[in-house]
Backbone as CSV, one residue per row, in Angstrom:
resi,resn,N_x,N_y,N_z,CA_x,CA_y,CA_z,C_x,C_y,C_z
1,UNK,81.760,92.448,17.342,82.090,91.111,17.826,82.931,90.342,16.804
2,UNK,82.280,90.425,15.758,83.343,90.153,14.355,84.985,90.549,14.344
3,UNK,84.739,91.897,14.598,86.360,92.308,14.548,87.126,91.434,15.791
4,UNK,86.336,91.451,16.744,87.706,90.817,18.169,87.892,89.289,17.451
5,UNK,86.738,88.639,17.026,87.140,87.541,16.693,87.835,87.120,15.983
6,UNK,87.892,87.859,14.948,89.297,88.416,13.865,90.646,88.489,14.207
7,UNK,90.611,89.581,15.386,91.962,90.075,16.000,92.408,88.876,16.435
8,UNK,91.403,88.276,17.376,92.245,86.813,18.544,92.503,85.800,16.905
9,UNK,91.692,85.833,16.115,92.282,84.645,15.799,93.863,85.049,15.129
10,UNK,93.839,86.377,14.410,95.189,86.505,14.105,96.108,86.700,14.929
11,UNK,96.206,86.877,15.953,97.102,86.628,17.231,97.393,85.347,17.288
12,UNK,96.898,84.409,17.421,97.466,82.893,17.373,97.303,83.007,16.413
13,UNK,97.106,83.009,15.337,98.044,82.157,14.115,99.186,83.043,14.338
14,UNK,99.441,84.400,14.411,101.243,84.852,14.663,101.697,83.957,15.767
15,UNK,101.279,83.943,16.906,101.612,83.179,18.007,101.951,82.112,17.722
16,UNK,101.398,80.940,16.835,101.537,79.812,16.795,102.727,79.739,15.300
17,UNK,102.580,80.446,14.672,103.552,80.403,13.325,104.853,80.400,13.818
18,UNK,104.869,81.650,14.974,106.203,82.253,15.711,107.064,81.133,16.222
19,UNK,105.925,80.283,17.180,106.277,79.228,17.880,106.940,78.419,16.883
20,UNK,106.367,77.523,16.208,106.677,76.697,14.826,107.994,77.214,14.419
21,UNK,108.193,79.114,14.002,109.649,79.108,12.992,110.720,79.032,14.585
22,UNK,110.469,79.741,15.494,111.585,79.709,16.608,111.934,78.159,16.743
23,UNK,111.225,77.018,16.545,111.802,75.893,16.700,111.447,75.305,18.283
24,UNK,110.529,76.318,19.169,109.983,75.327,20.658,110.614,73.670,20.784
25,UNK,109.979,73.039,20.517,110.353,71.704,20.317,111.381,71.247,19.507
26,UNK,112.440,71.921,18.845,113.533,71.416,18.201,114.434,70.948,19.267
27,UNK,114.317,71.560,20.774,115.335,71.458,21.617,115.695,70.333,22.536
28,UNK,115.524,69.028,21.725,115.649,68.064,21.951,116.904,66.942,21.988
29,UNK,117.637,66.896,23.325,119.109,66.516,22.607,119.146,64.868,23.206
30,UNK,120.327,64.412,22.325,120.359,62.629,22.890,121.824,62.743,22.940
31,UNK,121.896,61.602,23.864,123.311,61.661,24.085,123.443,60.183,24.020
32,UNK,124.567,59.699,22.696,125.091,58.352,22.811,126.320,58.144,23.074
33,UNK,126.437,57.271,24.000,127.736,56.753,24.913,128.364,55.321,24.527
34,UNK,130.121,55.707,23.980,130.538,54.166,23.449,131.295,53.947,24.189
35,UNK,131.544,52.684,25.053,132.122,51.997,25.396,133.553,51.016,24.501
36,UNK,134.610,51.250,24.758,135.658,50.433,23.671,136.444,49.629,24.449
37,UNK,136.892,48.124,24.302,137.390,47.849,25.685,138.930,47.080,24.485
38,UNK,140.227,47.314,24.872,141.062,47.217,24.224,141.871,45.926,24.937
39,UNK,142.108,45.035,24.161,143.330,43.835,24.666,144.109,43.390,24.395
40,UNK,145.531,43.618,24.824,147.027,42.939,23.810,147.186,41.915,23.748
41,UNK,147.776,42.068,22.837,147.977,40.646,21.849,148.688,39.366,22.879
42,UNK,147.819,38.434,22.379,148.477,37.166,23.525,149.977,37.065,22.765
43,UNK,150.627,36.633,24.008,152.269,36.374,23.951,152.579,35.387,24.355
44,UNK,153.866,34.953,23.101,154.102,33.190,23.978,155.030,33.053,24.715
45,UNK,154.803,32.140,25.416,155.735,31.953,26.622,156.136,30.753,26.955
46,UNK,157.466,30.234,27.581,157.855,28.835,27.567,156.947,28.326,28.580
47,UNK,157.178,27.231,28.810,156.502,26.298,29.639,157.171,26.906,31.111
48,UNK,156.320,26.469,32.287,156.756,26.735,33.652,157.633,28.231,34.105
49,UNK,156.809,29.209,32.397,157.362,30.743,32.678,156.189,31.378,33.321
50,UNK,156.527,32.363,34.570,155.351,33.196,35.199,154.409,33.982,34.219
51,UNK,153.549,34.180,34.181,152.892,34.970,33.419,151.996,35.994,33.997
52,UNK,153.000,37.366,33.340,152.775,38.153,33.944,151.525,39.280,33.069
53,UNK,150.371,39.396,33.759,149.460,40.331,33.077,149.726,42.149,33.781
């Protein structure tokens, strides 16, 4: 009874070490999204000129 209890436990600890070095849970990704909003330079213009955007 000794020995199986032996065996299982060294099976999980390989099992669980394995898990741990392969990285299971490393596979976690984020994704950040930038927004940039760009605007030219104001321009002068005479009086009673259309202004065109």
């Amino acid at each position: 009874m000794r020995k199986l209890i032996a065996a299982l436990a060294a099976v999980c600890v390989l099992t669980f070490s394995f898990a741990a070095i392969s990285g299971c849970a490393d596979d976690v990704k984020t994704v950040k999204k930038v927004e940039t909003q760009r605007e030219s330079q104001p321009q002068m213009v005479s009086p009673g000129e259309p202004i065109v955007e």
